[in-house]
C-alpha positions as CSV (number, residue, x, y, z in Angstrom):
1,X,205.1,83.9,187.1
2,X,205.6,86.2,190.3
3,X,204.2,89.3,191.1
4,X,206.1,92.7,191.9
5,X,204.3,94.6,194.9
6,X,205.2,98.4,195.0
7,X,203.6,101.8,195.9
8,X,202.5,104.4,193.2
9,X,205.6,107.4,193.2
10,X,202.9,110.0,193.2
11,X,199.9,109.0,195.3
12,X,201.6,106.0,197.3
13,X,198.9,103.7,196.4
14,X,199.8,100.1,196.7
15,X,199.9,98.0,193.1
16,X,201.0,94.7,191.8
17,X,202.2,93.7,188.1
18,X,203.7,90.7,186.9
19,X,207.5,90.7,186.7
20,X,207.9,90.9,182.8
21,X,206.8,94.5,183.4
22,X,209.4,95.4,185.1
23,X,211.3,98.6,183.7
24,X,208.8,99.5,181.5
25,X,207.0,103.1,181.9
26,X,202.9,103.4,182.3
27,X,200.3,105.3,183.7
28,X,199.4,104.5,187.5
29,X,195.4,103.1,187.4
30,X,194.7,105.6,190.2
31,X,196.1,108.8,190.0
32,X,197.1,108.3,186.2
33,X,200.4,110.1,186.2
34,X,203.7,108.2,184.3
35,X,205.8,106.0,187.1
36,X,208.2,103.5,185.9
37,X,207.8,99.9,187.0
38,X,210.5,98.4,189.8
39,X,212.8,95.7,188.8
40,X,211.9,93.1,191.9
41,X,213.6,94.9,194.9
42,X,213.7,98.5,193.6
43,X,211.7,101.0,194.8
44,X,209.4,102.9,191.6
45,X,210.2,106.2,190.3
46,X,208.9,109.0,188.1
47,X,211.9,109.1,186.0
48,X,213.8,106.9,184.2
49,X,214.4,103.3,185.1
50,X,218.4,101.8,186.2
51,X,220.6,100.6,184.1
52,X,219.9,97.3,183.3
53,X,218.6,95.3,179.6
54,X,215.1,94.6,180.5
55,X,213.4,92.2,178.8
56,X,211.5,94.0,176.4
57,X,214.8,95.9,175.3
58,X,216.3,92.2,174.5
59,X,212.8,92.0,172.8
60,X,213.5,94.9,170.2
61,X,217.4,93.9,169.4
62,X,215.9,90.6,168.4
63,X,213.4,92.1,166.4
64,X,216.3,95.3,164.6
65,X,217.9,91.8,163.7
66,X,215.2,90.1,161.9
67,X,214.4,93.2,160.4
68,X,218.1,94.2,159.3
69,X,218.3,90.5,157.7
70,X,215.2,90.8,155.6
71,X,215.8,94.5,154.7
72,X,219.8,93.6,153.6
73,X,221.1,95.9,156.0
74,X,224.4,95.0,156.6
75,X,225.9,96.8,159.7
76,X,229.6,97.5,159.8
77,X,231.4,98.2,163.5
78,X,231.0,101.8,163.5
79,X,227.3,101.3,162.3
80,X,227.6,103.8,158.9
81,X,229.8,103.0,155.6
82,X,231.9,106.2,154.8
83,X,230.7,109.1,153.1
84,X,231.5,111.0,149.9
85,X,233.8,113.6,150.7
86,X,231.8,116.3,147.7
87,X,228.9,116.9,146.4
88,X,228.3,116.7,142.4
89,X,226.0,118.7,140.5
90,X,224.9,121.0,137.8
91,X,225.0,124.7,137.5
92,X,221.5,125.7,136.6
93,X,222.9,128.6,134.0
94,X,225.5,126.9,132.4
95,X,225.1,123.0,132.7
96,X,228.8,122.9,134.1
97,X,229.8,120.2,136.4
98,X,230.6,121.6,139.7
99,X,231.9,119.7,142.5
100,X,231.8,120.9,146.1
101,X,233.0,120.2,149.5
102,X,230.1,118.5,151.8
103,X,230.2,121.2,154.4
104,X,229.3,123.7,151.5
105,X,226.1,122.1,151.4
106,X,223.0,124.6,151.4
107,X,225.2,127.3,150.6
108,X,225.8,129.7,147.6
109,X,228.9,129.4,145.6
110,X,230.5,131.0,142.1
111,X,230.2,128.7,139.2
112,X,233.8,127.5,137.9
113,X,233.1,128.3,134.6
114,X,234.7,131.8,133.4
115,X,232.1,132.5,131.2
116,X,229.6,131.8,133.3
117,X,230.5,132.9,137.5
118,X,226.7,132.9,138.5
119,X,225.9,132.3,141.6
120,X,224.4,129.2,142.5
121,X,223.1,126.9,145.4
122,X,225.0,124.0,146.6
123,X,222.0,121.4,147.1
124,X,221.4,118.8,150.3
125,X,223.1,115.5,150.0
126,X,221.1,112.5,149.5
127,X,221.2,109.3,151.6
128,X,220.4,106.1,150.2
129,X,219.0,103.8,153.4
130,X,217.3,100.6,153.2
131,X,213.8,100.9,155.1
132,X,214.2,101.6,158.9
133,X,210.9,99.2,160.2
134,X,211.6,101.6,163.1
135,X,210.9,105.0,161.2
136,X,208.5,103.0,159.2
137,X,206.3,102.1,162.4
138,X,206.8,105.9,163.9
139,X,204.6,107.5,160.5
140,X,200.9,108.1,161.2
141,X,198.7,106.2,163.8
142,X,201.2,104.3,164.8
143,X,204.0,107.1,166.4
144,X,201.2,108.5,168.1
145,X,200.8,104.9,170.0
146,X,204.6,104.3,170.2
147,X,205.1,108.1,171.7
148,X,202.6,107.5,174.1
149,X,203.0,106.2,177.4
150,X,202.9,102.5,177.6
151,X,199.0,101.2,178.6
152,X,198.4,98.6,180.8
153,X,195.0,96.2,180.8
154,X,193.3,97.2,184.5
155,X,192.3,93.5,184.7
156,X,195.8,92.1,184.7
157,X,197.8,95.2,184.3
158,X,199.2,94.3,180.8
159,X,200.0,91.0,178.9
160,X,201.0,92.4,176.1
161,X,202.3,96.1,175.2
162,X,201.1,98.8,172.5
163,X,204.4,99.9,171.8
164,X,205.0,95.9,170.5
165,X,201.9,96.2,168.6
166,X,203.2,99.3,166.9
167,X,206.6,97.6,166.0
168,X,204.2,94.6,164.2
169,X,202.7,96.9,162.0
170,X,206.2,98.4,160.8
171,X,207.7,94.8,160.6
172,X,204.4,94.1,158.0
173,X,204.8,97.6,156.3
174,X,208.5,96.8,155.7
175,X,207.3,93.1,154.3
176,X,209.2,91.6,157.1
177,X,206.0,90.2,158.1
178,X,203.6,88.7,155.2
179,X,199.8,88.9,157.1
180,X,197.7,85.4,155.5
181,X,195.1,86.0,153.1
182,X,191.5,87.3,153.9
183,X,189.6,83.8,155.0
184,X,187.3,82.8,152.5
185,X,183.4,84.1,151.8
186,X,182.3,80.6,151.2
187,X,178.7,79.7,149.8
188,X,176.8,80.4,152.9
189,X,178.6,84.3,152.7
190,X,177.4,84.0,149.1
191,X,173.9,83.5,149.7
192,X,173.7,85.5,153.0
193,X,175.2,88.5,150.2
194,X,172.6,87.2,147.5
195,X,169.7,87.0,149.9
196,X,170.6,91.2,151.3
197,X,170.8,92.2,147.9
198,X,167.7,90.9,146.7
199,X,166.2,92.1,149.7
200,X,167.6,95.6,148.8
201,X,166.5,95.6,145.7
202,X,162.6,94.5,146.6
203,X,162.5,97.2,149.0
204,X,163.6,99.6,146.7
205,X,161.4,98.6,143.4
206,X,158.7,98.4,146.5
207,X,158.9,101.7,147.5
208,X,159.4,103.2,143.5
209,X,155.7,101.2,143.1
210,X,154.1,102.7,146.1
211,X,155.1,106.2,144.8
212,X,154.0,105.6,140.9
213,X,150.9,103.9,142.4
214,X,150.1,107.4,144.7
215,X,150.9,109.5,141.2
216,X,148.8,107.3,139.2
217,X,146.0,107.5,142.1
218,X,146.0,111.4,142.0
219,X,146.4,111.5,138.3
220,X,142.7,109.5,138.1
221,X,141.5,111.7,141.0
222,X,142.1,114.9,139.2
223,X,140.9,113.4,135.6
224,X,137.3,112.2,137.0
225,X,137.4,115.3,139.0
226,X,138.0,117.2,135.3
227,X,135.0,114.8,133.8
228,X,132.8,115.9,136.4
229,X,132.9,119.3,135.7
230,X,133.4,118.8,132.2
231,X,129.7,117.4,132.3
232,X,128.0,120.9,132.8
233,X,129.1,121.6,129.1
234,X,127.9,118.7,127.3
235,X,124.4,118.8,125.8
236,X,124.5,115.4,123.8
237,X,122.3,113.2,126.4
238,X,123.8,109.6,125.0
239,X,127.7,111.5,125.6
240,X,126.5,112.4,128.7
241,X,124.5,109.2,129.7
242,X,127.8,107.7,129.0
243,X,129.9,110.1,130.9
244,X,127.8,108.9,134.1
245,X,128.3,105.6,133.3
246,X,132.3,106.2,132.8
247,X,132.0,107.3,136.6
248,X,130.0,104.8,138.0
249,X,133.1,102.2,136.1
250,X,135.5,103.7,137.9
251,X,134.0,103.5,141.2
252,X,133.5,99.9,140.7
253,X,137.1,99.8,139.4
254,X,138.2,100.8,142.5
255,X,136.3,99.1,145.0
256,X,133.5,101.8,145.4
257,X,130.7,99.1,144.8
258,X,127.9,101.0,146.6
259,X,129.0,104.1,145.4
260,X,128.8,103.5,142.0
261,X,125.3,102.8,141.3
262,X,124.3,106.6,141.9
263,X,125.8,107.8,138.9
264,X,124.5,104.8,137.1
265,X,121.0,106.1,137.9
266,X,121.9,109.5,136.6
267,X,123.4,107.9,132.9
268,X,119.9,105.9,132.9
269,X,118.2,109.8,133.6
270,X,120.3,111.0,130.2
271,X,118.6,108.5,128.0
272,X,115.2,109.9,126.2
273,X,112.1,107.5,126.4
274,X,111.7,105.5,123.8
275,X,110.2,107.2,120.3
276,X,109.7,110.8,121.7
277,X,110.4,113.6,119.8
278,X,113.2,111.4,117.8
279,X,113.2,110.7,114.4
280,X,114.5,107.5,112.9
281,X,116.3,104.7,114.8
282,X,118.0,105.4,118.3
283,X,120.8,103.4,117.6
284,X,123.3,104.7,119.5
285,X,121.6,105.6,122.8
286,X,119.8,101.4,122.6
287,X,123.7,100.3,122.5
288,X,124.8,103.0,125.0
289,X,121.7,101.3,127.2
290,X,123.1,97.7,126.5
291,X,126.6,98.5,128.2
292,X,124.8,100.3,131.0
293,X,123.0,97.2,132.0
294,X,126.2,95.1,131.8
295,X,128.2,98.1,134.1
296,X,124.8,97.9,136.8
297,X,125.4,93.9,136.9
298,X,128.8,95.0,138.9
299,X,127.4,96.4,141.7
300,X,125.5,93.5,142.3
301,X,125.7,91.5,145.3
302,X,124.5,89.3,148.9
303,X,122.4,91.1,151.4
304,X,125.6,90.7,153.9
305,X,127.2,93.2,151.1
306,X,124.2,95.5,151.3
307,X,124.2,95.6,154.5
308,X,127.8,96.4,154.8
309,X,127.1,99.0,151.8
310,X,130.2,96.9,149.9
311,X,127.5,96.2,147.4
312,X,123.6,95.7,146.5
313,X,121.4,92.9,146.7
314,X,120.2,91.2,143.2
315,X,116.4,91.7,144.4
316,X,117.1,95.7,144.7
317,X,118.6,96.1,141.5
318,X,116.2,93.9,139.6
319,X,114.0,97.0,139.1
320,X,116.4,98.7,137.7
321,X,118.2,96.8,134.9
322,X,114.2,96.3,134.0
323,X,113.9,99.8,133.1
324,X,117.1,100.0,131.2
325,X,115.9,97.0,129.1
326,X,112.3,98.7,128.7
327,X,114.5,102.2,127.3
328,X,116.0,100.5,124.8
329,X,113.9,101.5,121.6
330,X,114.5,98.7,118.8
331,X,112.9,95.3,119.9
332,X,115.7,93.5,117.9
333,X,118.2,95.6,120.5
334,X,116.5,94.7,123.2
335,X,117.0,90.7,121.9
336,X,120.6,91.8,121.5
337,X,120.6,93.5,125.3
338,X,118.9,90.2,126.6
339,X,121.4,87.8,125.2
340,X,124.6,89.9,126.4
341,X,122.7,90.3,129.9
342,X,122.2,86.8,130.3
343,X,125.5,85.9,129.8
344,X,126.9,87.9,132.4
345,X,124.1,86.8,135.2
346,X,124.8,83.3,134.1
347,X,128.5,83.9,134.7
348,X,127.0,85.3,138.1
349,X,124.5,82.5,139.2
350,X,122.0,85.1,138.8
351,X,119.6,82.2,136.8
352,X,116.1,83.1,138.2
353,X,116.7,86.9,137.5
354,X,118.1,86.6,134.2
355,X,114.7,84.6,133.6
356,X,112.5,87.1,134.8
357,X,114.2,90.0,133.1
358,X,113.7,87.2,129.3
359,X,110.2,87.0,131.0
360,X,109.6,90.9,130.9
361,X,110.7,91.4,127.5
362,X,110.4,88.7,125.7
363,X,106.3,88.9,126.0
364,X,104.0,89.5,123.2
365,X,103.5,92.6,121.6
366,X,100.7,93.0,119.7
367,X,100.1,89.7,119.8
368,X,103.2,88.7,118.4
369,X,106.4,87.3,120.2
370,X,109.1,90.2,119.8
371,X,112.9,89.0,119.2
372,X,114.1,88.8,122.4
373,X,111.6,85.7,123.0
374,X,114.7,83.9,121.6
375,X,116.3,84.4,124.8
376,X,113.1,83.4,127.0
377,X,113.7,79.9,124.8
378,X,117.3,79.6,125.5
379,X,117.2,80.0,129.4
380,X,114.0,78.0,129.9
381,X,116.3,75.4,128.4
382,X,118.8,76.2,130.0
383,X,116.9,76.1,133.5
384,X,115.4,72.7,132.6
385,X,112.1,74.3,131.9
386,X,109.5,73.2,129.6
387,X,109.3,75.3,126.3
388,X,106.8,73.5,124.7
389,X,104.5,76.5,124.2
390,X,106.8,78.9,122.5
391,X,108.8,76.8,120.6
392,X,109.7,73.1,119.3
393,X,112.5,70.9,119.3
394,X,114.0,71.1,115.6
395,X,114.2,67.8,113.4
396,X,115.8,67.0,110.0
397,X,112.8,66.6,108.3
398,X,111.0,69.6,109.7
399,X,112.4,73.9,108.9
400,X,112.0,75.1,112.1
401,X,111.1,78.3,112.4
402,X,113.2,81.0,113.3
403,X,112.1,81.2,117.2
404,X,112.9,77.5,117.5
405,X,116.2,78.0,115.1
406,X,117.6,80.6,117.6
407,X,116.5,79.4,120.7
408,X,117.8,75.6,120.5
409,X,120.9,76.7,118.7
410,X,122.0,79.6,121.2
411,X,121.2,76.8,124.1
412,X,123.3,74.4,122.6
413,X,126.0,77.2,122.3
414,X,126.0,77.8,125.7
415,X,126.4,74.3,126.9
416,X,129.4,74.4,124.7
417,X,128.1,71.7,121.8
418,X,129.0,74.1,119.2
419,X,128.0,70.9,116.4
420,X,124.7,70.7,117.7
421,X,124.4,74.9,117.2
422,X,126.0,74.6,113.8
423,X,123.4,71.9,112.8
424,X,120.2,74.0,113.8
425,X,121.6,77.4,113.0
426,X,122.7,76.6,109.6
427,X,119.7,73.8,108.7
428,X,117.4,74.6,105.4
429,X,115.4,77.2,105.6
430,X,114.8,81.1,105.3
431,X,118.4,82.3,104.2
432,X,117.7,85.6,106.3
433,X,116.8,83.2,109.7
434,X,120.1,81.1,108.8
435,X,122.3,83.7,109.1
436,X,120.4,85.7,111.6
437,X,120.5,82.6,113.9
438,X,124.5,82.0,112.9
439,X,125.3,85.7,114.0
440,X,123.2,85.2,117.1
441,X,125.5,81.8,118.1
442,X,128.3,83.7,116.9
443,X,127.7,86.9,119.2
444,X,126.5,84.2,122.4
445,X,130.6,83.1,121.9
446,X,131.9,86.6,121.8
447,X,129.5,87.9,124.8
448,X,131.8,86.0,126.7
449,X,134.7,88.3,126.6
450,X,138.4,86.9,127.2
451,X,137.0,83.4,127.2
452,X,135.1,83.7,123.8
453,X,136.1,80.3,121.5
454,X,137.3,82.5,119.0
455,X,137.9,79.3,116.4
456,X,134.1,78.5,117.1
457,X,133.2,81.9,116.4
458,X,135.0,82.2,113.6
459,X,133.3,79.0,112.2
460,X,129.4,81.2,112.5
461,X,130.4,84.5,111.3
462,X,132.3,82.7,108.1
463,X,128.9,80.6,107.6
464,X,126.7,83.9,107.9
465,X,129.1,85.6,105.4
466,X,129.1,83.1,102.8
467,X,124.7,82.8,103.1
468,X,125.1,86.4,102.7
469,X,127.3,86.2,99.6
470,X,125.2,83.2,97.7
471,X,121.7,84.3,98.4
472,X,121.7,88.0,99.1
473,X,118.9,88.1,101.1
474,X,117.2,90.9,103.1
475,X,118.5,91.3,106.2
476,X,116.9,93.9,109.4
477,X,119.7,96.9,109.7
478,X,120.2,95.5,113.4
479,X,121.2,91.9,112.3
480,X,123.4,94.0,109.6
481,X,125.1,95.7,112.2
482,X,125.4,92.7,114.4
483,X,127.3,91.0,111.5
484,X,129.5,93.8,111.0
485,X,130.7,93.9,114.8
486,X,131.6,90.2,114.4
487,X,132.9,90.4,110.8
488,X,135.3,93.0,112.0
489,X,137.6,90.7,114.4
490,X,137.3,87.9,112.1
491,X,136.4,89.0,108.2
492,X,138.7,90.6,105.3
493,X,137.8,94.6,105.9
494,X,136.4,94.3,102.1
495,X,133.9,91.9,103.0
496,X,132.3,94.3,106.1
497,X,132.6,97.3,103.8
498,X,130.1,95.7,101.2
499,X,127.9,94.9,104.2
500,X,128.0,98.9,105.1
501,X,128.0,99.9,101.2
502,X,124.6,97.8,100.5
503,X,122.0,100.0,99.5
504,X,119.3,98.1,102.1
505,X,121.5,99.2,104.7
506,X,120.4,102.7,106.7
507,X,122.1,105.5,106.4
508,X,121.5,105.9,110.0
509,X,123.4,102.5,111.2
510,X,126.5,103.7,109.3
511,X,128.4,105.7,111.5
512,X,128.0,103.2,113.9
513,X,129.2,100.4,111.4
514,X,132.4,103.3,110.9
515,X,132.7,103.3,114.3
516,X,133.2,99.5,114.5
517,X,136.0,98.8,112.1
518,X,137.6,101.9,114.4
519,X,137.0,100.2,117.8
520,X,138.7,96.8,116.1
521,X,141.6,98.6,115.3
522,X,141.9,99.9,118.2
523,X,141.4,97.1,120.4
524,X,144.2,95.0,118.0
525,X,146.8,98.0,117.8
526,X,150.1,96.7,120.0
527,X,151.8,100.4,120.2
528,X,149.2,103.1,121.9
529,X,146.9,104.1,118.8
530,X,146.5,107.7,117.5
531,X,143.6,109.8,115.9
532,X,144.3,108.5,112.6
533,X,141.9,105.2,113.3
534,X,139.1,107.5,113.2
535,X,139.9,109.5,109.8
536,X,136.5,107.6,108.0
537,X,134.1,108.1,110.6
538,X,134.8,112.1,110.9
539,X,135.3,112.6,107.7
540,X,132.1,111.3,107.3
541,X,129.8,111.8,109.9
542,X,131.6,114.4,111.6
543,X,128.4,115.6,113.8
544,X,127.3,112.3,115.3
545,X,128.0,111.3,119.0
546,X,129.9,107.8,117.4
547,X,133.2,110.6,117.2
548,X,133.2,110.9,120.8
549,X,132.9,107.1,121.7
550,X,135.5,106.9,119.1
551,X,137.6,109.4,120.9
552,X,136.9,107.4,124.3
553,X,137.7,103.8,122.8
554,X,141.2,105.5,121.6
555,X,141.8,107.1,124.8
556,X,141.2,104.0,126.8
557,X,143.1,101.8,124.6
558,X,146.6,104.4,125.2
559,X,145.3,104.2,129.4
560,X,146.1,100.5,129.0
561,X,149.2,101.0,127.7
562,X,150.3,103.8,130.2
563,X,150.2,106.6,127.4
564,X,147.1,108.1,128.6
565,X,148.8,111.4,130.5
566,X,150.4,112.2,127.1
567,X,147.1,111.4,125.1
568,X,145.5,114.0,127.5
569,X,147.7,116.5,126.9
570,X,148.1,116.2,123.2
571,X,144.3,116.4,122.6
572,X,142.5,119.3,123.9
573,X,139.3,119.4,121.5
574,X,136.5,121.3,124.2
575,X,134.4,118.9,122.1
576,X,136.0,115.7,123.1
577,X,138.0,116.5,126.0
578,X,135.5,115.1,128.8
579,X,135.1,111.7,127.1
580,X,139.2,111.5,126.5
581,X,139.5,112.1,130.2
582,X,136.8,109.3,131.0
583,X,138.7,106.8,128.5
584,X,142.2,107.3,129.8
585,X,141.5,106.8,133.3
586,X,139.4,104.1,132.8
587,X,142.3,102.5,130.4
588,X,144.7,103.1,133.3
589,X,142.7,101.0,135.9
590,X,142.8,98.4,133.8
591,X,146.6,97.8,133.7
């Protein structure tokens, strides 16, 4: 292919195209103003180019053919067919035929009919022509390219022209030209879709749970907030012990170790020393001091924790859950505080404190071992530690006592050889220390939460309810109570009510045997739980604080199941409000 050398029309400077430009118009590189392209020995002009058929004229006859042969358009010589000499149609008054002459068209005319001679309008003829690919490709985007002056590359000054491109697109508009089908996604354009939608749809769930986690966040800001100033209001020292204690949970619920065990000191403040100015049994400030202990066991930690206030050392806080144990009025509670304690420090590796703390309260008094000496037996055992001066091994010719009864069979209990337990625990004897020491195996299950052997639980409680049934015998109101909290999960409700019916039960343990069967109904309700659960206990013991733990236990139990907001709202009580606060945010933390 040869080159045409020439000068620019307008500014004279010097270019070169190939020869199958020649003839065609553009726009010079340099000055940019329209110049047609010399044939090979003409000179270039600004107008139009000399007669001749170029080649890209022979180009668009070619292509009027292929288009006139798919389109049907059959040419005659004089390129039109002949056309109707008049021009048919309607009178718009009368509906009369009316024929008219072509060059009336547009005009106004009578209408033939005598009864009629309105004037009407002699409408436009219509033409009939097959699709002009030409017209076709001079509509929208493509006349502005065709009208345009012809562009060429400045690399190579054109291979190929726009106004070519533009007849393309009416050839394919026309269906001269049939473009192939879209090439195929294929299973890699399947996963690569897959893999950006899933990634869509993680970012989007991710940011919908970074905004309901903020909400929830300020929601349990501004409800332990409300508690706090709630607290000014409340006179009951066990609701407000238990308030503090609420607080102190939530810090540890949200990382706040250190933090948390200054308003655990404040709930220990609340609770009254032990047989001053009170009358009758302090039941529900000894259980309120029972929890506590297990919330302080929380915040324990290394010294490397202490020292990077994340937590605090075992050996600071030993002091502490000492004087929580030494509160607790009832020496049977303080058995029952010992044996949940000792679980959770167990759980902890925390063996030669949870010794120490048996040790402390499991000393005479009065020359007599108390209860919780049972426990001092059990985790002597437990640490390989001689027990032979506080109790002996139990044989099958022997009735142990019930020291030796409870210690070997909780021991066993904890090493898991639940035969062994039911052996000792339910060997002849003292009906009372059989089913004391079945309850006691029973609760050393349940003490460990989530992981309690429920079956081998069941198995204790059901023994301790059937001694109960065949020999009636005289049971302590705490071992009463601690039958009824197991019986509750595991017994027919009849069976506890006869337990709290029984005239050798106090009237003083009774709310708090109410407030069991409540907090078991709560704890197994699978829709969020409403006031109704507590209709026995406020009916009957309206005034006692066991309403408002009953009020916290409900609003705790809707927190887990994300209903706490509402709960709030619906119930305003003054009485109950702070501890509803305390529950649901407290339920919420632990979804």
């Amino acid at each position: 292919m040869t080159m045409i050398k020439f000068r620019c029309p307008h500014c004279k400077k010097p270019l070169s195209v190939r020869d199958h430009l020649a003839g065609k118009k553009a726009n010079c590189p340099a000055c940019k103003k329209p110049m047609r392209i010399p044939t090979p020995g003409a000179p270039a002009t600004a107008g139009s180019a000399k007669p001749g058929a170029p080649e890209e004229v022979r180009s668009e006859a070619e292509l009027e053919q292929l288009a006139a042969a798919a389109l049907g358009d059959e040419s005659s010589g004089n390129g039109a067919a002949a056309e109707t000499a008049t021009i048919d149609f309607s009178c718009e008054y009368c509906e009369t035929t009316i024929q008219a002459p072509r060059s009336e068209a547009g005009k106004r005319m009578q209408c033939p009919n005598p009864e009629c001679r309105s004037l009407v309008k002699v409408p436009n003829p219509t033409e009939d022509k097959p699709k002009d690919w030409r017209e076709l490709a001079k509509k929208g985007p493509a006349a502005a390219i065709i009208n345009q002056p012809e562009k060429i590359d400045e690399a190579a000054w054109g291979t190929h022209t726009d106004q070519t491109k533009a007849h393309k697109e009416g050839l394919i508009e026309a269906g001269v030209i049939e473009l192939p089908p879209p090439p195929s996604i294929g299973p890699r354009g399947w996963i690569r879709r897959g893999l950006w939608t899933v990634g869509i749809i993680a970012g989007l769930v991710l940011i919908v749970m970074v905004g309901n986690r903020a909400r929830v966040k300020k929601n349990e800001t501004d409800f332990m907030g409300a508690v706090e100033q709630d607290l000014v209001n409340v006179k009951n020292p066990v609701v407000r012990g238990e308030l503090y204690r609420a607080i102190g949970e939530y810090k540890i619920r949200d990382d706040k170790h250190f933090k948390a065990l200054e308003p655990l000191k404040q709930a220990l403040a609340c609770a009254q020393p032990p047989g001053k100015d009170v009358k009758g049994p302090m039941v529900e400030q000894d259980l309120f001091l029972i929890d506590l202990a297990l919330t302080i066991t929380e915040v324990g930690g290394t010294e490397a924790e202490e020292i990077a206030k994340e937590k605090h050392q075992w050996s600071s806080l030993r002091e502490l859950l000492g004087q929580v144990l030494r509160k607790i009025d009832s020496l049977e509670a303080r058995a029952m505080a010992m044996r949940t304690l000792a679980t959770r420090l167990l759980e902890k590796d925390q063996y030669a404190l949870a010794l120490g703390l048996a040790a402390e309260v499991g000393n005479k008094v009065s020359g007599r071992l108390p209860p919780a000496a049972s426990q001092l037996v059990v985790l002597l055992l437990y640490t390989n530690n001689p027990v032979d001066k506080l109790a002996k091994a139990p044989s099958k010719d022997e009735i142990p006592d019930l020291l030796s009864r409870m210690g070997f069979a909780e021991f066993h209990a904890r090493k898991g050889r639940y035969d062994k337990a039911f052996e000792i625990a339910g060997a002849k004897g003292n009906p009372a220390d059989r089913v004391e020491a079945c309850i006691g195996v029973a609760q050393v299950i349940l003490s460990k939460g989530k992981d309690a052997n429920i079956d081998e639980a069941t198995k204790f409680t059901d023994a301790a309810f059937e001694i109960i049934r065949e020999t009636q015998p005289k049971l302590s109101p705490w071992v009463t109570l601690q039958a009824i909290r197991a019986g509750v999960r595991m017994k027919p409700k009849a069976d506890v009510n006869r337990l709290i019916e029984h005239k050798q039960f106090p009237v003083e343990f009774r709310p708090r045997a109410l407030l069991e069967i409540a907090l078991a109904d709560i704890e197994q309700a699978t829709t969020p739980p409403d006031e109704i659960v507590l209709k026995d206990l406020s009916d009957t013991y309206e005034a006692s604080s066991c309403v408002e733990f009953g009020w916290e236990a409900l609003a705790r139990q809707n927190g887990r199941m994300g209903n706490g907001g509402s709960f709030v709202e619906q119930n305003s009580n003054p009485r109950f409000r702070a501890m509803i606060r305390a529950g649901a945010t407290l339920g919420a933390k632990e979804r």
